[in-house]
C-alpha positions in Angstrom: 0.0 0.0 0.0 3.4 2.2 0.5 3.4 1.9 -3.4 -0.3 3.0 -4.2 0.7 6.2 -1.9 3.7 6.8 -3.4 1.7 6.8 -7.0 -1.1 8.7 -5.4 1.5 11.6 -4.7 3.4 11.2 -7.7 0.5 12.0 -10.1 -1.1 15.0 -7.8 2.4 16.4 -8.1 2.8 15.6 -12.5 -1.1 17.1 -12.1 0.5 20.3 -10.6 -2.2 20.0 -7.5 -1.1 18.8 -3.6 -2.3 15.4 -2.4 -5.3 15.8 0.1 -4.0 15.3 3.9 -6.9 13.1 4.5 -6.7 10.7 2.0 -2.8 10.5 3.0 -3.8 9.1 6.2 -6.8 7.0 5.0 -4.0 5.4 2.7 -1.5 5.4 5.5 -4.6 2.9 7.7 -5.4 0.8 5.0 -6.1 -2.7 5.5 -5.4 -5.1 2.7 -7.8 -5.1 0.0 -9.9 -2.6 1.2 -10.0 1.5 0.6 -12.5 3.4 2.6 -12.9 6.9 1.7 -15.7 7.2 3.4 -16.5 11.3 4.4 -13.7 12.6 2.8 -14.3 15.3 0.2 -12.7 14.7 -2.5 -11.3 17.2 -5.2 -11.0 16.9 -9.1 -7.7 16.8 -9.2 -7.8 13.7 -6.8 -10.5 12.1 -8.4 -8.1 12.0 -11.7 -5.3 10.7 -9.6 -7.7 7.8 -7.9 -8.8 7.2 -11.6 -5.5 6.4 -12.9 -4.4 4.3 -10.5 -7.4 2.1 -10.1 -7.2 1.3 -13.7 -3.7 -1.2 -12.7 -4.2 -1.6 -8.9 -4.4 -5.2 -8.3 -4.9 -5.7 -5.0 -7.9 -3.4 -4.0 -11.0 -5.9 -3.7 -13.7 -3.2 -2.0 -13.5 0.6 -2.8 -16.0 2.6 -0.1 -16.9 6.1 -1.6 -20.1 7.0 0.6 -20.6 10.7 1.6 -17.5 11.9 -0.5 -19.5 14.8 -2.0 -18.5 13.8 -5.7 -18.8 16.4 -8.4 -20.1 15.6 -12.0 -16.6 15.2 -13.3 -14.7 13.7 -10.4 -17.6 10.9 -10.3 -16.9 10.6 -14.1 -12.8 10.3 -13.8 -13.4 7.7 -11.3 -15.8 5.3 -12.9 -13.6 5.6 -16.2 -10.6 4.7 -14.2 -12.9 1.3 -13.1 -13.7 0.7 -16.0 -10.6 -1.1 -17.0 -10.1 -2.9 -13.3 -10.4 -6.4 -13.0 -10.2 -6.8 -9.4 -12.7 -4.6 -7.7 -15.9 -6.8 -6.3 -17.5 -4.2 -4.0 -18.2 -0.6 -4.9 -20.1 1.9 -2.2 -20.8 5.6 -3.7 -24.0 6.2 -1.5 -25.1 10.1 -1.0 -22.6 11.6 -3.5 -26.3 13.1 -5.4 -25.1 11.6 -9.1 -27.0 13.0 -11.4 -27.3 12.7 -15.3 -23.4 12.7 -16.2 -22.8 10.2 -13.1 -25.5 8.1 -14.5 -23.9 8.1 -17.9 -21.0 6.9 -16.4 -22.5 4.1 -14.4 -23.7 2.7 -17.5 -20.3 3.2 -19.4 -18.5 0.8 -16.3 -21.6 -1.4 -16.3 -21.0 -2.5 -20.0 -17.2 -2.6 -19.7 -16.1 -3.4 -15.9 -16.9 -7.9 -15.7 -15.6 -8.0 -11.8 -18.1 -5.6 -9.4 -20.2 -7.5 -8.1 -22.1 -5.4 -5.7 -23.0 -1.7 -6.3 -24.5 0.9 -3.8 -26.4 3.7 -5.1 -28.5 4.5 -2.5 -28.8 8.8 -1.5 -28.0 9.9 -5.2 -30.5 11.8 -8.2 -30.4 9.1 -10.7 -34.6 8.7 -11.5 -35.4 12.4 -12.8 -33.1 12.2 -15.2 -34.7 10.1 -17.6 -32.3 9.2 -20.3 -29.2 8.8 -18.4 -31.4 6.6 -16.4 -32.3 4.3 -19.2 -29.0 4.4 -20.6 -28.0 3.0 -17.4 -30.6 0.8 -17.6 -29.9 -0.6 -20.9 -25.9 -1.2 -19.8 -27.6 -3.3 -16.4 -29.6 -5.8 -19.2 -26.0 -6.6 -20.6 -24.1 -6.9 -17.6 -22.8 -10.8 -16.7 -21.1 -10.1 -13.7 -23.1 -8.1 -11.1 -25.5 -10.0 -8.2 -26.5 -7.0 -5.6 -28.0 -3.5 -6.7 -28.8 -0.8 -4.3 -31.0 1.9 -5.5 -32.6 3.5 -2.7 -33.9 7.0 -2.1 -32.8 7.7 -6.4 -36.3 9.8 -6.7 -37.1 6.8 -9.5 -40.5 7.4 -11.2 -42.9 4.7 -12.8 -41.0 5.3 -16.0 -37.4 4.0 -14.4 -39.3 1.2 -12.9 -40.2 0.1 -15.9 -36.3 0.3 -18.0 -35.8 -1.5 -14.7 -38.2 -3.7 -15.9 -37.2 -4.6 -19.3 -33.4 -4.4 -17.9 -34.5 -7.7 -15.7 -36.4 -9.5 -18.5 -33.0 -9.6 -20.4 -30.7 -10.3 -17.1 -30.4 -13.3 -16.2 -27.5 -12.8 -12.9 -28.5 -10.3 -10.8 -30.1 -11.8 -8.0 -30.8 -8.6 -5.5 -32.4 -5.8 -6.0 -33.1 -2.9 -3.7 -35.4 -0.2 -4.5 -37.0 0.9 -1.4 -38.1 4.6 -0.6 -38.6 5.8 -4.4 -41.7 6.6 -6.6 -42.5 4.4 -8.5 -46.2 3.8 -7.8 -48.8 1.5 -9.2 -47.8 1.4 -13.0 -44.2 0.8 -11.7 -45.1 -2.2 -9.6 -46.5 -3.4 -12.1 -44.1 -3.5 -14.7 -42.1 -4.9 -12.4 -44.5 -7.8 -11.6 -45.1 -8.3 -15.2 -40.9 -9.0 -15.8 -40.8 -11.5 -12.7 -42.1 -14.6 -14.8 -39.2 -14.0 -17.2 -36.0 -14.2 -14.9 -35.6 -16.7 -12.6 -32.3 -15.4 -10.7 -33.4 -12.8 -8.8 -34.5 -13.7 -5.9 -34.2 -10.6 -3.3 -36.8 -7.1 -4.9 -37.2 -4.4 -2.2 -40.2 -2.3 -2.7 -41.3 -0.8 0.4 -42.2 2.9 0.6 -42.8 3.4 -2.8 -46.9 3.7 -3.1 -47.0 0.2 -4.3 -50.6 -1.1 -3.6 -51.0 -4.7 -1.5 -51.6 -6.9 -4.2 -48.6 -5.9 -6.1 -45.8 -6.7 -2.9 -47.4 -10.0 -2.2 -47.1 -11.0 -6.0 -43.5 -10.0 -6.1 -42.9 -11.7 -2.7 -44.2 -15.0 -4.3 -42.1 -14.5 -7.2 -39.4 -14.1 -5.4 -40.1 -17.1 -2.9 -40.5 -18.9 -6.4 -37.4 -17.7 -7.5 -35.4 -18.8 -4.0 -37.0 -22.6 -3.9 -35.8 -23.0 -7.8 -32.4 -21.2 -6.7 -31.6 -23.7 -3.8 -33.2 -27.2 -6.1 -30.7 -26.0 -8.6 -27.8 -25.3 -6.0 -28.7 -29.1 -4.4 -29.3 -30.6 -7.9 -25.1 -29.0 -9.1 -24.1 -30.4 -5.5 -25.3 -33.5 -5.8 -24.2 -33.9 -9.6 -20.8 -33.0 -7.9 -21.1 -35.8 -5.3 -22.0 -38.2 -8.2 -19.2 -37.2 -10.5 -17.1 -37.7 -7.3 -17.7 -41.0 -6.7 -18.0 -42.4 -10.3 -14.3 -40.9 -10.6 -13.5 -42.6 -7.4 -15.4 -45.9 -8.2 -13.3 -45.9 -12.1 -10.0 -44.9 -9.8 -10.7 -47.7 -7.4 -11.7 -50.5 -10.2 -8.2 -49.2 -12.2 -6.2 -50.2 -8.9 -7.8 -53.6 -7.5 -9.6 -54.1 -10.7 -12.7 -55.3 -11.6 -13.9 -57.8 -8.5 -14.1 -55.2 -5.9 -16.7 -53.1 -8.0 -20.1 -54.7 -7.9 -20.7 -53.8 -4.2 -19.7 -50.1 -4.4 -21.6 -49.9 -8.0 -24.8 -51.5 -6.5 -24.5 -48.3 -3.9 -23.7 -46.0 -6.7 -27.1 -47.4 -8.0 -28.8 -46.8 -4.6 -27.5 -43.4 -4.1 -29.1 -42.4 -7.6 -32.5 -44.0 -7.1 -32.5 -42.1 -3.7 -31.7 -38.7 -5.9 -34.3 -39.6 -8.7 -36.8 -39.8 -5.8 -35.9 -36.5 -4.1 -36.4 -35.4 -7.1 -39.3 -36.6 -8.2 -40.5 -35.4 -4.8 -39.7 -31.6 -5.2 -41.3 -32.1 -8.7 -44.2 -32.7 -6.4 -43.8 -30.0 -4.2 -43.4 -27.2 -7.1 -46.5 -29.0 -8.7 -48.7 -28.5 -5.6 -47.3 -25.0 -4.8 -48.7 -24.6 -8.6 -51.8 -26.1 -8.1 -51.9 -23.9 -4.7 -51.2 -20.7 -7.0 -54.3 -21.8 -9.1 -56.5 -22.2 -6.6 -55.5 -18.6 -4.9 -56.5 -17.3 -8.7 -59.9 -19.2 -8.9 -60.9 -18.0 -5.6 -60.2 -14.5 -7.0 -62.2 -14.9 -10.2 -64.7 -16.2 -8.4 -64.8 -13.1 -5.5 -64.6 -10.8 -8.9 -68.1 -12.6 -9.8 -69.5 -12.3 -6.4 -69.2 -8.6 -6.5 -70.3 -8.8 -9.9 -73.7 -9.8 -8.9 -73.6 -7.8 -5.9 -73.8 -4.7 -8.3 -77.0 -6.3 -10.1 -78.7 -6.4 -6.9 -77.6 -2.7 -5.8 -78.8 -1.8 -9.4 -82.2 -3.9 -8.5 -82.4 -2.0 -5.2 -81.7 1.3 -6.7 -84.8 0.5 -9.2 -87.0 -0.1 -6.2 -86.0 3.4 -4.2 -87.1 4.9 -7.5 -90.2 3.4 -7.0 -90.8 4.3 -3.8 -89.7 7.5 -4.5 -92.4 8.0 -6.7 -95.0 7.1 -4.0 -94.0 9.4 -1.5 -93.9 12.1 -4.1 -97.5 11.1 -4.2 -97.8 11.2 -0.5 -96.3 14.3 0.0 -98.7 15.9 -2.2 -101.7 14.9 -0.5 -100.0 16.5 2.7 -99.4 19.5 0.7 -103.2 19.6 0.0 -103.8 19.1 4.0 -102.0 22.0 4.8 -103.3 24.9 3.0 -105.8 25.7 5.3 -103.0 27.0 8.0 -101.3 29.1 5.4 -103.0 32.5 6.6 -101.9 32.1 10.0 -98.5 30.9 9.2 -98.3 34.1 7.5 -99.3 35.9 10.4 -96.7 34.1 13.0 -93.8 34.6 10.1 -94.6 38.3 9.8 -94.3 38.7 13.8 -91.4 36.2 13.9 -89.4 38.4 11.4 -90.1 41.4 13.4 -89.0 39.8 16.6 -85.6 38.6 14.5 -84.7 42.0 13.0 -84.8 43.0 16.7 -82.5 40.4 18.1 -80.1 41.3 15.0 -80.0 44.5 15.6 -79.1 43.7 19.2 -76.5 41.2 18.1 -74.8 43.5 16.0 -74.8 46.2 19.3 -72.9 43.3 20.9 -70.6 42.6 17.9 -69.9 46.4 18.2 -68.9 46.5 21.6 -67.1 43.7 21.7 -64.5 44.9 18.7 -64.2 48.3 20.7 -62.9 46.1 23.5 -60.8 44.2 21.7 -59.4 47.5 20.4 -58.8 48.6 23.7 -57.1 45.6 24.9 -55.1 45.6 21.9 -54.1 49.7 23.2 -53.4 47.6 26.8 -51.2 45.1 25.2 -49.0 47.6 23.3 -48.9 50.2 26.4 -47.2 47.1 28.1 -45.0 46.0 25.4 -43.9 49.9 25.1 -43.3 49.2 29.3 -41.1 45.9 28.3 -39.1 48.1 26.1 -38.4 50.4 29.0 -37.4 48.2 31.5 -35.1 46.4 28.8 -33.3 49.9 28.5 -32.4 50.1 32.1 -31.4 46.7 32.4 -29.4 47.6 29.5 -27.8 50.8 31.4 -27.8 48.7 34.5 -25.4 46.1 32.3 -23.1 48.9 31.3 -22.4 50.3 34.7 -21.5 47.1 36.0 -19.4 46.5 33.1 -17.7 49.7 34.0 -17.5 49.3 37.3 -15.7 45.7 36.8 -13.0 47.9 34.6 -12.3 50.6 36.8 -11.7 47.8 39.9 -9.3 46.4 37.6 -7.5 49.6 36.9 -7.1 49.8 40.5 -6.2 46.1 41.2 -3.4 46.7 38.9 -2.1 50.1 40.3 -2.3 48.6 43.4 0.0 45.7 42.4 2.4 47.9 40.9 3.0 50.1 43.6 3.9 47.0 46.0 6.3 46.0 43.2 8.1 49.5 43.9 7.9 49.3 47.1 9.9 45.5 47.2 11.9 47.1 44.7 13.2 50.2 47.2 13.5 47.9 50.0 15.7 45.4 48.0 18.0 48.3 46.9 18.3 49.7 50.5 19.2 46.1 51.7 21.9 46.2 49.0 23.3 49.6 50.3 23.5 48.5 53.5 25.5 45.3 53.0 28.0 46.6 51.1 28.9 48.8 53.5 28.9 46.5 56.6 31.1 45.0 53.8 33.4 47.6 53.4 33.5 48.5 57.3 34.2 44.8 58.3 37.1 45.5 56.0 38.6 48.4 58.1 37.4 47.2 61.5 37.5 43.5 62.4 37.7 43.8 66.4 34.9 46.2 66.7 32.5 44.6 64.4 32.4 41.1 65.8 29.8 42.6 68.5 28.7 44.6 65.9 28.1 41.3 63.1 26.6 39.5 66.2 23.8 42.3 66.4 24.0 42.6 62.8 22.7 39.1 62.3 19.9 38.6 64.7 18.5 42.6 63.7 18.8 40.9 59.7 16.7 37.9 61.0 15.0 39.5 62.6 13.7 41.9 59.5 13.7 38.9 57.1 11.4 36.9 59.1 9.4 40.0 59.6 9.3 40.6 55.9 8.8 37.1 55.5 5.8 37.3 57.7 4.7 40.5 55.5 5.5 39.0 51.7 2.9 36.1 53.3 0.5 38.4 54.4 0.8 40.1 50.6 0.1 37.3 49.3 -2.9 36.2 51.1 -4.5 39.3 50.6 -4.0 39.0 47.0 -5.0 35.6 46.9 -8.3 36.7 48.8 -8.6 39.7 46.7 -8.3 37.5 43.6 -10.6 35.1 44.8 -13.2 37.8 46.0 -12.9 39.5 42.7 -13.5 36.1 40.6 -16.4 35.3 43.0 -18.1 38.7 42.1 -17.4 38.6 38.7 -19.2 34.9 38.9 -22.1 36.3 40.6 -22.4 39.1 38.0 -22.1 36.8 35.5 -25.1 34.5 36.4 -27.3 37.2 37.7 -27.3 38.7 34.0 -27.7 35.3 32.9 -30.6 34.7 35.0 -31.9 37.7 34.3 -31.2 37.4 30.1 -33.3 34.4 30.1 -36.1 35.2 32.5 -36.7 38.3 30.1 -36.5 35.8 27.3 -39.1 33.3 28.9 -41.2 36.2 29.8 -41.6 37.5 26.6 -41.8 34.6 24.6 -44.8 33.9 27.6 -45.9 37.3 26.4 -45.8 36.6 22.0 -47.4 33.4 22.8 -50.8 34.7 24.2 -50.8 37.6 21.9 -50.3 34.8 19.6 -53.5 33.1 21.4 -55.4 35.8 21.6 -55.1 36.9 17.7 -55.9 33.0 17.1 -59.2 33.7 19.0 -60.0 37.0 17.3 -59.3 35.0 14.2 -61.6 31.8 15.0 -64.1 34.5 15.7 -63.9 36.2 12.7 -64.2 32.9 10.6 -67.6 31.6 12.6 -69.2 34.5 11.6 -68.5 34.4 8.1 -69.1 30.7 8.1 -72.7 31.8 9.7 -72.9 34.2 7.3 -72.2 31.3 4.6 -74.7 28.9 6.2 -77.3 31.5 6.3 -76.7 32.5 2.2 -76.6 28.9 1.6 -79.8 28.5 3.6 -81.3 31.0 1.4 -80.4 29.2 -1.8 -82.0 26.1 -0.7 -85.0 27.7 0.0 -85.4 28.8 -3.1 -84.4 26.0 -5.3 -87.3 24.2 -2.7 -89.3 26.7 -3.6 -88.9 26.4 -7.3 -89.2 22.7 -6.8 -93.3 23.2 -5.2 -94.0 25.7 -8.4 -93.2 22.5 -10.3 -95.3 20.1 -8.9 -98.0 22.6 -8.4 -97.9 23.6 -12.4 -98.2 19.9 -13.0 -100.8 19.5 -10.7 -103.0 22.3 -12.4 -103.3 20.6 -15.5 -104.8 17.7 -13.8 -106.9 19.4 -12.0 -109.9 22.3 -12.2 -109.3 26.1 -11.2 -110.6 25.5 -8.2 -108.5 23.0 -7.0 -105.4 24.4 -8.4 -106.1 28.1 -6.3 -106.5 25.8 -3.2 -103.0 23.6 -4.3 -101.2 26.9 -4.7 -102.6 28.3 -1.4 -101.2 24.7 0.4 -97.9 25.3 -1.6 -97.5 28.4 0.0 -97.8 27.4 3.4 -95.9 25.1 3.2 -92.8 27.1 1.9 -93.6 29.6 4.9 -93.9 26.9 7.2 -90.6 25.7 6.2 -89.0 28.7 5.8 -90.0 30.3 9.3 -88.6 26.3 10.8 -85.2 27.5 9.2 -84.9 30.5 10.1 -85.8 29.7 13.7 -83.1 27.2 13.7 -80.9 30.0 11.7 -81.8 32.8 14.9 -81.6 29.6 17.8 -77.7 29.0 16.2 -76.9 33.0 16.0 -78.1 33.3 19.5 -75.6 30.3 20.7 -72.9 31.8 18.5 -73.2 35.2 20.4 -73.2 33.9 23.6 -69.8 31.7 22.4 -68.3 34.6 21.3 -69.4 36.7 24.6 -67.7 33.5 26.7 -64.5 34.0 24.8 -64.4 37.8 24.8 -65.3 37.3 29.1 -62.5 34.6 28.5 -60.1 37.3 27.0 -60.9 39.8 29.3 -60.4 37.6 32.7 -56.6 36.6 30.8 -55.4 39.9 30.0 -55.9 40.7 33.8 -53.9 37.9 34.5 -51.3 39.1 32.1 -51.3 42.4 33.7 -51.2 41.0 36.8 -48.4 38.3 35.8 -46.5 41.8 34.2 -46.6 43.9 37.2 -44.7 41.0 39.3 -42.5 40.7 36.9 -41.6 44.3 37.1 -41.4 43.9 41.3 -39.3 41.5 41.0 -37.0 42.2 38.4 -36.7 46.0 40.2 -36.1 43.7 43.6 -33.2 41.7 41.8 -31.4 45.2 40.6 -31.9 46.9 44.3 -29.8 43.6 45.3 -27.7 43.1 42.8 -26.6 47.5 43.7 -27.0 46.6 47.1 -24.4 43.5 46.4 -22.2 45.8 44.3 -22.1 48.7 47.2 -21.1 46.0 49.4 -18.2 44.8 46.9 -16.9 48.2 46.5 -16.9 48.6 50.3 -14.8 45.5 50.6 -12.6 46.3 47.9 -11.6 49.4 49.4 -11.5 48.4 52.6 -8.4 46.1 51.3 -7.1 48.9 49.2 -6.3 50.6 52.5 -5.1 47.4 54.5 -2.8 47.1 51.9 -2.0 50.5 52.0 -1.5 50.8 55.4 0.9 47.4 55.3 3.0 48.7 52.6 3.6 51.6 54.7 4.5 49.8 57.9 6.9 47.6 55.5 8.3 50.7 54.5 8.7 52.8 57.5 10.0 49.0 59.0 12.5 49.3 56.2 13.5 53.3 57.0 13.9 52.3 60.7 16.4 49.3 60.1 18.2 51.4 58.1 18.6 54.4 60.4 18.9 52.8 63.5 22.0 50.2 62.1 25.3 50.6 63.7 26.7 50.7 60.2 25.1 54.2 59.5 26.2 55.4 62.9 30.1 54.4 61.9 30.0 55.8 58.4 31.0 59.3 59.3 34.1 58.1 60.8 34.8 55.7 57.8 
């Protein structure tokens, strides 16, 4: 594999592009016979370099190209380096989206590569494309060599299904086929049905999510089954050949060794072994012929449910003729009861006159309500932006709140750090002055060595004496700026999660907010649409009524030829009460179902009322207790700056004992009271 990396970087480089890092490494990994590519995006210029060495690689048996994000060409350069490989047996280019020029190419290796044996296609754009797809197609019907296909989720219409189709009637070794989660739909499944009885190899056909109806999948699973049973009698029928050709070999190398007296006992079993065959086979015979006659029988039984519905429709068409019939009588009935109710056609007049009095009233009224009920909304609306305009607001300070405390964190800094350097000046000053004063004891011991034994001892418990004590002091330093750091972390912690809390409690509140403005436009909405669906009902209401009342002028104008003048004033005087009767029914029901529409929409506006209280209510909390959380969080800042100052000046103050501790060691050494003489 060295040498295929080698090669790999020798054409990129002769290409005049750099070999990908990735696939460097991938090739670096790879296991014998295998080259997994899997994820990696791959380039032109590296799809031309793959190409040309697949064309002589000998030792790659899989090549896995899934989720490389192929382009047109690259997908092209690849397949045509295949095309001339004799060793590849497993080939994966799932979701690389291969369109028309990939499906070209497909073909092109289909009809010249005789060594892959299994191909995924699934996640690519090979069905739209209708041409390239039965090109494709067409190179499949010629192939010898391949056994699995994997075409899932390739957008593959009815039309592919059936080149598909007429691709399988002419091959004769593919023996799996996946075609799940496509389109091809009923005229596809049934091409594909209608090819089955002419190949007998394949034996696996996926169909599932693809529209398909029922019937269709359990025909191609007994195809399939079909196809299986005759796949294994043929595999036991070459095995047991084999066995046979075995032993005849063995028997004729047996006879050829000990000659011919040793063979009637192992021929007699040769004969026993092949009457036993003949009868397993004569027994499968058997078994295909019932599963035949079972296939028969599971077609009569659905020729003779096709007649049963068949006569099933007679009789609905006989029952049909008898409804007309009866349909006829009641017409008759119903004019008789027409006749019987003319005599209340005056006062139905009466009542209908009063009744459509009473309901222009209770319109009118309902439209007051309607009225009212809109100004409200309006005025809730007003509400809801007045405390929107108040949300605003609030976010403002918070926002001025946020910028103080921001500041306030920078200017403690500032001081932190002045702070810092001025101890650092101070350490700096005593060092030096410690210098000075050793190198003259230095230069004194020099001059005076009687004198300055006494002078060394005191010398040397006084030095101690101050390094311990600014021992003690460096430790004390560095304490308080450990506590200070730790103080200052802590309150920039606490800062940090009280905006936090605060940043998504102001989120939460007003997404609680946008939802019931949401709900309550929903509502206004629903409202809207029940009162143009009652204004629909009543319209088509209307339009009934008259096409009813058409209908009565009908009958009565058939009824007045039969009939004298007489009678047909009295039909026409029934006809019309009638039609009032029935009109002043509907429109009762019509006023009954406006009145329980108002009083819905009257709940809902009471509804909306009682829950923009409790979003006013729920709003004025809020604004407690966010105005609560920024008196503490200044309260808890007043305290932090108290603190922070109070160290400021123990620090002070400890610097300047340190110093004036320093000043006094210094002045009050024997050294500085010798000097003058010196």
């Amino acid at each position: 594999m060295e040498e295929f990396q080698h090669s790999y970087r020798r054409l990129c480089k002769e290409s005049g592009a750099e070999p990908q890092e990735t696939v460097l490494q991938q090739l670096q990994e790879l296991p014998r016979g295998r080259l997994d590519l899997a994820t990696q995006s791959l380039t032109v210029e590296t799809c031309r370099a793959l190409g040309k060495l697949l064309q002589k690689e000998a030792l790659l048996t899989e090549l896995i190209l899934s989720d490389c994000m192929l382009s047109e060409e690259g997908a092209t350069l690849l397949l045509q380096g295949l095309c001339a490989n004799t060793v590849v047996r497993f080939l994966d280019l799932k979701g690389n989206n291969l369109q028309a020029a990939g499906a070209e190419a497909l073909g092109q290796l289909l009809r010249q590569n005789k060594s892959i044996q299994s191909l995924t296609l699934e996640w690519n754009n090979l069905g739209p494309w209708e041409d390239a797809f039965a090109a494709f197609c067409g190179a499949l019907a010629g192939n010898g060599a391949l056994r699995q296909l994997d075409l899932r989720n390739n957008q593959i219409s009815h039309k592919g299904a059936e080149e598909l189709a007429l691709a399988l009637t002419r091959n004769a070794h593919l023996q799996q086929l996946d075609l799940r989660w496509n389109s091809i739909g009923l005229l596809g499944g049934r091409a594909l049905v209608n090819c089955l009885p002419r190949n007998r190899t394949l034996w696996r056909l996926e169909l599932a999510g693809n529209n398909v109806p029922g019937d269709i999948l359990r025909a191609v699973e007994q195809a399939m089954d079909h196809n299986q049973e005759r796949q294994t009698t043929s595999r036991e029928n070459r095995a047991r050949t084999h066995v046979l050709s075995k032993e005849v070999q063995h028997l004729q190398e047996e006879k050829s060794r000990q000659g011919s007296g040793w063979l009637c006992p192992q021929f007699l079993d040769l004969m026993e072994t092949i009457d036993k065959q003949r009868k397993e086979m004569a027994r499968s015979s058997r078994a295909s012929a019932a599963c035949v006659g079972q296939l028969q029988e599971a077609l009569n039984e659905r020729h003779s449910i096709i007649n049963a519905l068949k006569a099933k429709l007679q009789m609905a068409e006989a029952a049909l003729a008898l409804s007309e019939q009866k349909a006829q009588g009641l017409g008759e009935l119903l004019a008789m009861a027409e006749q019987e109710q003319r005599s209340l056609a005056q006062r139905q007049a009466k009542e209908r006159r009063l009744e459509q009095q009473e309901a222009a009233e209770r319109e009118s009224k309902l439209l007051r309500d309607l009225s009212a009920a809109n100004e409200k909304h309006l005025l809730l609306r007003n509400q809801v932006d007045e405390l929107e305009r108040k949300v605003r607001s609030q976010q403002e300070q918070l926002f001025l709140a946020r910028q103080e405390l921001t500041n306030t964190a920078a200017e403690l800094k500032i001081r932190a750090v002045q702070a810092e350097e001025r101890l650092e000046l101070e350490k700096k000053r005593s060092r030096q002055s410690l210098e000075d004063v050793e190198q003259l004891r230095a230069k004194e011991v020099e001059h005076m060595t009687r004198h300055l034994e006494e002078s060394e001892r005191a010398m040397q418990e006084r030095v101690q004496r101050l390094e311990a004590s600014r021992l003690s002091l460096e430790e004390e330093l560095s304490r308080v700026k450990a506590a200070a750091l730790s103080e200052r972390g802590q309150a920039e912690e606490e800062l940090i999660k009280a905006k936090n809390q605060v940043r998504l409690e102001e989120q939460q509140r007003l997404a609680h907010l946008e939802e019931k403005l949401r709900l309550l436009a929903q509502a206004r909405d629903e409202a809207q649409s029940a009162c143009l669906q009652q204004r629909q009902t009543v319209a088509d209401a209307q339009a009934r009524a008259s096409q009813l009342s058409l209908q009565v002028e009908g009958l009565r104008r058939r009824l007045e030829e039969l009939q004298q003048e007489l009678s047909n004033k009295d039909q026409e005087k029934v006809a019309e009460v009638t039609r009032v009767r029935v009109e002043l029914r509907e429109q009762n029901g019509r006023l009954q179902a406006e009145l329980t529409a108002q009083e819905a929409l009257k709940e809902k506006v009471a509804a909306l009322e009682r829950q923009l209280k409790v979003m006013a209510s729920d709003h004025r909390e809020a604004l407690l207790d966010r105005e609560s959380e920024n008196a503490s969080l200044r309260e808890k800042l007043r305290l932090k700056e108290a603190e922070i100052a109070r160290i400021r000046e123990e620090e002070a103050q400890r610097a300047s004992f340190l110093q004036n501790a320093v000043l006094a060691y210094v002045q009050g050494s024997p050294l500085r009271a010798l000097s003058p003489q010196k």
